[in-house]
N, C-alpha and C positions, 0 to 999 in steps of 0.2 A: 369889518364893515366895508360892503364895496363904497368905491370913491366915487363922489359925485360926477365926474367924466363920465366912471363905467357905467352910472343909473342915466347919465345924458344918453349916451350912444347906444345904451337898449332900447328907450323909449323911441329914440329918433329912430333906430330898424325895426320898430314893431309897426310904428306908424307910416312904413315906409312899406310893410310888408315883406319883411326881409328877417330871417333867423338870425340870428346874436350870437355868433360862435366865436368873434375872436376883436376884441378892442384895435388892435393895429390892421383889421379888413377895412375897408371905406363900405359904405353901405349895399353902392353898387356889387362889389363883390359877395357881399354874403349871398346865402341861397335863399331861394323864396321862401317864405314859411307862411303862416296864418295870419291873415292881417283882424281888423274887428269886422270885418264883412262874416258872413255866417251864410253857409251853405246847407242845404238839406242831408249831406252827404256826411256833415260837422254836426249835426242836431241830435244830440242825446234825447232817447225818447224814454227810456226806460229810469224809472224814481233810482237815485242814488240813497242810499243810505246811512244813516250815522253808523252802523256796524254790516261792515260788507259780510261777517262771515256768513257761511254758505249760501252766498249769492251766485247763484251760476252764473250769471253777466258779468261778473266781476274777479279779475286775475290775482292773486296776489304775486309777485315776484318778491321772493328773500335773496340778498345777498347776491343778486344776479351782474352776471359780468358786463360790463358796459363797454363799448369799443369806441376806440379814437377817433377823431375827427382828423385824419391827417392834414388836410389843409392847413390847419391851424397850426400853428407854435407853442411850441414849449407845455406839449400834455394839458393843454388849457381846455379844451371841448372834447364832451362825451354823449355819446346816444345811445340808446337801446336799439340793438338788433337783436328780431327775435323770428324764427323759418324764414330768413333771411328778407326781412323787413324790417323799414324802421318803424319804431314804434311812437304815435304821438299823444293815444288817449289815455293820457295819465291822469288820472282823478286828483284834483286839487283838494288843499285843506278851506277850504270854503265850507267844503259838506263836511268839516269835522276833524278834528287833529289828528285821528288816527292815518288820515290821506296825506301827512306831509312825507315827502321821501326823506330816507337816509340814507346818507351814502357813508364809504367803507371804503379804506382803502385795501391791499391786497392781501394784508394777511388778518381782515375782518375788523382792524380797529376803524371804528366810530369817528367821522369827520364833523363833528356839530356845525352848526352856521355862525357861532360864533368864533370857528376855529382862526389861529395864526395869518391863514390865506382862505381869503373871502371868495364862498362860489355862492352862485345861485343856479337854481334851478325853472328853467321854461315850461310849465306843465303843458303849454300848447301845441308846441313845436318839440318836446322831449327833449332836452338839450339840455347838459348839464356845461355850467361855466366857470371855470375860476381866474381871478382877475390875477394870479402869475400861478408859474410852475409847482405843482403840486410837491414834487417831489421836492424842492429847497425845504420842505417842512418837513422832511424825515416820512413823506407819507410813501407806499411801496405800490408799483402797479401790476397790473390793470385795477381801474378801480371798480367799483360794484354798488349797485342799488338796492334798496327795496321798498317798494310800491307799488299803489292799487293798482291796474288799465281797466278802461270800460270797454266790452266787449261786447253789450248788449246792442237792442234797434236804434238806427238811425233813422231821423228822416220818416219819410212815408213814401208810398206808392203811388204816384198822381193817378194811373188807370184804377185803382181801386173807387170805387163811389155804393154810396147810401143812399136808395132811391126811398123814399116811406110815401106809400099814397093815401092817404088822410091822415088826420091828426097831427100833430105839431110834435117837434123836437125840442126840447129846454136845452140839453147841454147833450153834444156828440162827441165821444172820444174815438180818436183812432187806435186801437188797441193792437191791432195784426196787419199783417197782409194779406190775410185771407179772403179772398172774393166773396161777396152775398151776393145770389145771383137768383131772381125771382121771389116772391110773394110781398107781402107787404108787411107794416108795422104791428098787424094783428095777428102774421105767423103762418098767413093763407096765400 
C-alpha cells in the first residue's frame, strides 16, 4: 500500500501540474505533465468501450518493454516509449476492468498492486511509480506493461462548420473532419 507521504506528494504535483516520477524530486523539479485543464488536443472524441477488441482506435500492448526514467533513483519510474515517443493515452479502468494495466517484471512474472513494493500507475501522464526499488523484491529488469492506448480522434477542427438554411437543428454531433461545403439541410 503506497504511504500517505507518497499519496501527499502526487496529489500536491498533479495539482501543481507536474508528473510524479520520484518522492525525493521537489515539485519544481519534476517535468510538466497534465494538469485538470483539458485541452482540445487531450479530448477523446471517439466512444471507449467496455470490450476494446477489435477496435481500431484502440492498441493493445502485451508485455511491452517500458524504459527508465533515468532521472530518477533507484529503478523507481517507468514510461512507455513507443516510434520513439512517449506514450500518455492509456485507457483508464474507469471504462472497465479490463483497462487496468499490469505490469511484469523481466522475465514475465506478474507484479500485482498489492505486491511487497507498492507502485502505481499515471494513466495521464503514463508513468509508472514505485515507492522503492523494485529490485529489493527479487523483481528482474526492464520491466514491462500491458494496456489499452486510445488512438482514435481528438478534439475537433475549429474551420470545420455546419451552415443548415431553414429548419432547425435538435442535436449536432461532430462526427469527422470532413468539410460540407454547399447545399442545405434538405440536400440541395
Amino acid at each position: 500500500m503506497l504511504s500517505n507521504q507518497t499519496k501527499l506528494d502526487y496529489a500536491f504535483k498533479l495539482l501543481a501540474g507536474r508528473s510524479k516520477t520520484d518522492i525525493k524530486k521537489e515539485w519544481f523539479e519534476e517535468k510538466l505533465g497534465y494538469s485538470f485543464k483539458l485541452h482540445l488536443n487531450e479530448l477523446w472524441s471517439d466512444e471507449i468501450p467496455s470490450d476494446p477488441t477489435g477496435v481500431e482506435y484502440i492498441e493493445h500492448l502485451d508485455k511491452y518493454e517500458l524504459t527508465e526514467d533515468l532521472t530518477s533513483s533507484d529503478h523507481q519510474v517507468w514510461f512507455i516509449i513507443k516510434d520513439n515517443k512517449r506514450v500518455t493515452d492509456i485507457i483508464s479502468p474507469i471504462y472497465g476492468s479490463i483497462y487496468n494495466v499490469r505490469i511484469f517484471d523481466y522475465n514475465d512474472t506478474e507484479i500485482p498492486t498489492g505486491f511487497s513494493v507498492s507502485w502505481y500507475f499515471d494513466y495521464n501522464n503514463g508513468i509508472l511509480f514505485f515507492e522503492d526499488n523494485p529490485t529489493r523484491y527479487g523483481l528482474s529488469l526492464p520491466l514491462k506493461i500491458s494496456c489499452y492506448i486510445y488512438k482514435g480522434n481528438k478534439g475537433y477542427i475549429p474551420d470545420n462548420r455546419i451552415e443548415i438554411d431553414g429548419g432547425s437543428a435538435e442535436e449536432v454531433y461532430l462526427l469527422s473532419s470532413q468539410v460540407i461545403d454547399g447545399g442545405n439541410a434538405n440536400g440541395q
